[in-house]
N, C-alpha and C positions, 0 to 999 in steps of 0.2 A: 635677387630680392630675398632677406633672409626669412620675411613673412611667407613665401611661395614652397621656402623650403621645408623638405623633413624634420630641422629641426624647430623650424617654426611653428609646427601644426600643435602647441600644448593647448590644454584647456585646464580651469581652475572650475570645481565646484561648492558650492555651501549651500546647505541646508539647517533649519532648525524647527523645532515642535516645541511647543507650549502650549498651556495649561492657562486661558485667560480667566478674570472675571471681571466682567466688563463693568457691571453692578448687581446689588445684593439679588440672588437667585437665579442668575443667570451666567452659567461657565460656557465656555467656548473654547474650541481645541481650535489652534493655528500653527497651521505651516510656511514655511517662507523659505525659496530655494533659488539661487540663482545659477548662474555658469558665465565665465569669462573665458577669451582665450587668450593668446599671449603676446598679442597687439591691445588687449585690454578693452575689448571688445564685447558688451553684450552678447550673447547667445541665445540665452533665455533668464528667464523669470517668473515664479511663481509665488502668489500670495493666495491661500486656502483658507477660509475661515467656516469651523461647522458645530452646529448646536442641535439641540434635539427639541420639540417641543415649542407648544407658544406660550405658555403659563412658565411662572417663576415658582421658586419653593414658597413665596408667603402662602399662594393657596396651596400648597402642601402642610406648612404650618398653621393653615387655620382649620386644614383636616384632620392634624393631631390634635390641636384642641376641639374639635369635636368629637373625636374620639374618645375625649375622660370622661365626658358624662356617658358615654355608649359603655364605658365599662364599668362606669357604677350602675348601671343600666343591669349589665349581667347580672353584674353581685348579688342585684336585687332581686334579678330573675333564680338566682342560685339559693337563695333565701326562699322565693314562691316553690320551688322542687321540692323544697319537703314536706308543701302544702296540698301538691298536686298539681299542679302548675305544670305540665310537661310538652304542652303544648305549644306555649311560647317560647319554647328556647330550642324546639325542634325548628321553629318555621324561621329563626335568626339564621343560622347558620347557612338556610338553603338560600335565604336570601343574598346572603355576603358570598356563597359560590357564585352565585347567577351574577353578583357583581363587577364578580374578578373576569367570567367569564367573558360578559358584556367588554371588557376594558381593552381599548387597542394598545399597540407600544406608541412612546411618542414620535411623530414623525422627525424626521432626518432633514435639517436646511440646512444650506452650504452656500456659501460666495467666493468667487473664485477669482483671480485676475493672472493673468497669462499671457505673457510678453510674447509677441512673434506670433501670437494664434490669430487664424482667422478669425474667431470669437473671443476677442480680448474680456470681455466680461459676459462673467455667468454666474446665474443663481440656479440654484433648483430645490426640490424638494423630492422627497422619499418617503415612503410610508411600507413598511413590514407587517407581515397578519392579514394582508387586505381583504376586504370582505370577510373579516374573521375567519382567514383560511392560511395555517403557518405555510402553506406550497406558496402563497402569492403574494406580490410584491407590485408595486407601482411607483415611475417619478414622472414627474413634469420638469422639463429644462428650458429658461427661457434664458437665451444670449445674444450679443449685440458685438457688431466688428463697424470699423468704418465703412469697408469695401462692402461688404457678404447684408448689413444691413440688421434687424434682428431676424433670430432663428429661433420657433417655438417647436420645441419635440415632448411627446408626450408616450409612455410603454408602459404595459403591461407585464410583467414577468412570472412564468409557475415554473417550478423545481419537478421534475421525473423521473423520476426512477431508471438509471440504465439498463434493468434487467426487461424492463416494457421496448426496448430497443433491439436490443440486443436477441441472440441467440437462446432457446432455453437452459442450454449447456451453462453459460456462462451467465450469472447471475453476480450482481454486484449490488453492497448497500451504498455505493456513491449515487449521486442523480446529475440531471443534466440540470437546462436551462432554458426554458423557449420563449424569446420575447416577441411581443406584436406591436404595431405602435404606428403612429404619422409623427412626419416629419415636414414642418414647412418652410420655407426660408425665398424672399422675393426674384432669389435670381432664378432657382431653382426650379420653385412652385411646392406642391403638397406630392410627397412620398410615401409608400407606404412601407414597414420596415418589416422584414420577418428574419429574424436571428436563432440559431441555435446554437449553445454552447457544451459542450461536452466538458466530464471532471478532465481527461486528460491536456486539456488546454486544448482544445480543437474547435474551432469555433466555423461557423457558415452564416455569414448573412449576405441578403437578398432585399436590396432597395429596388421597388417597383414605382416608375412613372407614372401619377396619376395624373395632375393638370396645370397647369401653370396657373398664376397669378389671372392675370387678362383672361382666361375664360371664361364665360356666363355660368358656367356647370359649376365652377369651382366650390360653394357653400355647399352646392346638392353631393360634391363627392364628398365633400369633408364629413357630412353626417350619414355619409353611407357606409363610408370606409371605418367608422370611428364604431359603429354600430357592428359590421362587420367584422373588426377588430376583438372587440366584445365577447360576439357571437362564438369564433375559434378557438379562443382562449377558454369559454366553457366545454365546448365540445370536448376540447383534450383535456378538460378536470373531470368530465364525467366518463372520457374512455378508461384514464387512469385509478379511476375511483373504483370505476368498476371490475379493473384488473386485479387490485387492491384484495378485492372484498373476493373474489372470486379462487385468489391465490391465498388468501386469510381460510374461506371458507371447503376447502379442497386441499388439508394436508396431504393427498396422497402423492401430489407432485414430487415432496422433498422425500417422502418413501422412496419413490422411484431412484431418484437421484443418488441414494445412499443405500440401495440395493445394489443401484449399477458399480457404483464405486467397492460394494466388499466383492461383487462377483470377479470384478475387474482383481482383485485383491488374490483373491482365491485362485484365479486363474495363470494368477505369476506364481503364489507357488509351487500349485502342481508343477509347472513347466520347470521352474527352478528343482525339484525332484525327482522328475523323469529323464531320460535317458538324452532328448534333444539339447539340455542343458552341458551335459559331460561333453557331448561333440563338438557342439559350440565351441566350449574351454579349448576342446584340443586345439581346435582349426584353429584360434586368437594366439596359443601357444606355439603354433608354428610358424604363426607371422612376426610373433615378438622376439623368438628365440635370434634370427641375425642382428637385432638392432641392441639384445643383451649383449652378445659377444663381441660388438664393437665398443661398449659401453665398457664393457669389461677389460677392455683391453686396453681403453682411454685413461680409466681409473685404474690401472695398473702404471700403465708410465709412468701418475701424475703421484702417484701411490698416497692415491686415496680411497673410496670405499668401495668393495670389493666382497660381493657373497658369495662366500663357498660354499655353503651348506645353509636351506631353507626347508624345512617341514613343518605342513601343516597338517593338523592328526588330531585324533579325540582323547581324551582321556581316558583308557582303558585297562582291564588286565590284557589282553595282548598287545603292544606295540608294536605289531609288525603289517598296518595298515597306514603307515603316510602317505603325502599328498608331495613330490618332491615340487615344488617353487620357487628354486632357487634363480629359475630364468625369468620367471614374472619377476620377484623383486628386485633382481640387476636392471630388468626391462625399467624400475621405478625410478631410479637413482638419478638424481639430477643434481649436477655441480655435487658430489663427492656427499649426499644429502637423500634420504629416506624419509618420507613422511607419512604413512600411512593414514585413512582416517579412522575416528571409533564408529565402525559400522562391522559390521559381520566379513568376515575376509572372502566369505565365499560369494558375495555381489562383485568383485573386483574381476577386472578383464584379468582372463586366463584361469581365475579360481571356479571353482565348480562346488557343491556342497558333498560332503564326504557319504553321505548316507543315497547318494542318486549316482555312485558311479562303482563300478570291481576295480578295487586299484590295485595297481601293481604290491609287490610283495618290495619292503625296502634292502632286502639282503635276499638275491635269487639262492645265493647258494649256501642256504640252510642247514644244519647238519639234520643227519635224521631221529635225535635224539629229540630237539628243539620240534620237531613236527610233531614227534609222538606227544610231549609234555602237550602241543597244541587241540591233539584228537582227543585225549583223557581230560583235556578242562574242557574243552566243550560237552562230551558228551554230560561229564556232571551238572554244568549249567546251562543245558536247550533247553531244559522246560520252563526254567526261572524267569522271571520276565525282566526283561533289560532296562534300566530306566534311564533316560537318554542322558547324557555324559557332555562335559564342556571342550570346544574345540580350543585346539592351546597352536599358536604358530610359537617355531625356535627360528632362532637368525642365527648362523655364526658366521662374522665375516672381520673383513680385515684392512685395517686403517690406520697409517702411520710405520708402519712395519710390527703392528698387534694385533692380534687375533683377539676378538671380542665375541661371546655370546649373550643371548640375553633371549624370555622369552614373555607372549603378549598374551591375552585371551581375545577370544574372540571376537568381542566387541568393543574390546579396546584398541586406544589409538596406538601407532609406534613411531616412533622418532630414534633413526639411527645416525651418524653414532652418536654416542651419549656415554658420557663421563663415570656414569653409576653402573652400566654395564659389565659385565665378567669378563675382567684381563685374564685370557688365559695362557700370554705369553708372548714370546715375541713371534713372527710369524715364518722364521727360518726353522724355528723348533717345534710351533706346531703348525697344523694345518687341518 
């Protein structure tokens, strides 16, 4: 059967949105979505239709005309002000806030039909502000199926702050979502809902059995539960409210927080400058060093990139205090490829910072001319005071049968090899 088959299983979707207006003042957004599959078979189907409000713009437009006389109104009151008149045009203004403030947004109605659902048609209604409180929200949903019968649900919803959840540590301006609510429907009877939805998409609800249709209780629960509904829904506005006010009225909390974090700060880098930091570097240094000289011996075969020489070192008059790393950045090398990031080189495994370790001398066998010149500049400049100096990393290594150097600062990024780099030859002549 080619319907039973694999290749039989396709599905065809369409959807569309518009912009209606059904008549003068009243728009309507609709959707309309179906799905076939490939026996040409319904699936589903959806038709959405949703508007705001129960007034049209005329009584919007017969609010701007009464608005012209309110602002010859002013003009006139702008005329009394330099009479002395200051009185009246103080108490306008308070009254047009108290206006605005008074004013809800327009509720949210919607009709729905919905091929395949147990509640093929649904209306409902939504309202935003509720109770003049932007955390709350409320709809009523009233829908009808053949089978299922009609089903009225009714919720409450307020917005939470995750940080009221959560840990004090972690502090976030997202919020959740806690809805309360009954739910009735004939087969079922009267439910109670309790929902919580988190910003991560995590959501928990919890339909609790209260009574079936046929019980003699069932009005006494509805207006118990609908009360106690109510009731919860304040409880958590005024634990929040007063978390609100209490974490508003008590900066010291985010003091703490941002004390912990510079101590926390401080505390990397002493440790990045004392002595436990250098050891670390070694020990990583001698885990890295076999997996560099296989690397190195890989990108020789394939004779691709290959560091011979890596120091990392200050900018000084003596250069004879590098950092040799030529095994950390072989350890880097991936597919014939260097990329370092623009961060300080001495965060990087195996780097240590130059000023928290005695490092080795880069030439042991010094002449002893070069030492003396060493003892005669220090002694002239120990008392001068040093002022700190920019770390510089060199690369030179070798790719294609060329010897390349090139060098980065400290906090700059490196990208080897690289075309703008120092040819400095072929690599049978130098090294």
């Amino acid at each position: 059967n080619w319907e039973d088959s694999k290749a039989g299983k396709l599905s065809f979707g369409f959807s569309s949105n518009r912009v209606l207006t059904i008549f003068q003042g009243r728009t309507v957004h609709a959707m309309f979505a179906f799905g076939v599959g490939s026996n040409l078979k319904m699936k589903y189907g959806i038709l959405s239709l949703v508007t705001w409000g129960f007034n049209t713009t005329d009584s919007v437009d017969e609010d701007e005309e009464d608005e012209g006389p309110q602002e010859d109104d002013d003009n006139e009151e702008g005329r009394q002000k330099d009479e002395g008149s200051d009185s009246t045009n103080t108490e306008k203004p308070q009254n047009n806030e108290n206006s605005t403030k008074g004013k809800l947004p327009p509720p949210r109605l919607s009709a729905k039909l919905v091929v395949g659902s147990q509640f093929p048609f649904e209306m409902s209604i939504s309202q935003d502000e509720l109770f003049h409180s932007p955390s709350r929200s409320g709809d009523a949903t009233l829908s009808w199926g053949p089978l299922m019968g009609c089903r009225i649900q009714g919720m409450l919803h307020r917005e939470i702050s995750t940080n009221y959840i959560t840990c004090e540590q972690l502090e976030s301006q997202s919020s959740g979502s806690l809805s309360i609510g009954l739910d009735h429907t004939p087969m079922y009877g009267l439910k109670w809902l309790l929902c919580y939805q988190r910003p991560e998409g995590i959501s928990i609800q919890v339909p609790i059995f209260v009574s079936c249709v046929l019980s003699p209780y069932y009005l006494n629960n509805l207006i118990w539960y609908s009360a106690l509904s109510f009731l919860v829904d304040e409880l958590v506005g005024e634990f929040s409210h007063t978390q609100t006010s209490t974490d508003s009225s008590t900066p010291i909390k985010e003091d703490i927080i941002i004390s912990d974090k510079v101590s926390t700060i401080q505390a990397e880098q002493r440790w990045l400058h004392s002595s436990n930091a250098t050891i670390n570097a070694d020990k990583q240094v001698s885990i890295m060093r076999p997996i560099a000289a296989s690397k190195r011996k890989r990108e020789t075969e394939c004779i691709g990139l290959v560091i011979i020489k890596a120091l990392y070192y200050r900018q000084s008059a003596d250069p004879s205090t590098p950092m040799n790393v030529t095994d950390q950045l072989q350890f880097f090398v991936q597919n014939s490829s260097l990329v370092l990031p623009a961060s300080s080189k001495s965060l990087l495994l195996g780097f240590s910072r130059l000023d928290s370790r005695t490092i080795c001398q880069a030439e042991p066998n010094r002449s002893y001319a070069n030492k003396g010149n060493a003892i005669f500049s220090w002694l002239l400049n120990h008392d001068k005071k040093v002022e700190p100096t920019a770390s510089i990393l060199s690369v030179r290594y070798k790719f294609k049968g060329n010897v390349f150097e090139t060098s980065v600062g400290d906090n700059d990024s490196l990208k080897i090899p690289n075309k703008n780099d120092l040819n400095l030859g072929p690599s049978n002549l130098v090294s």
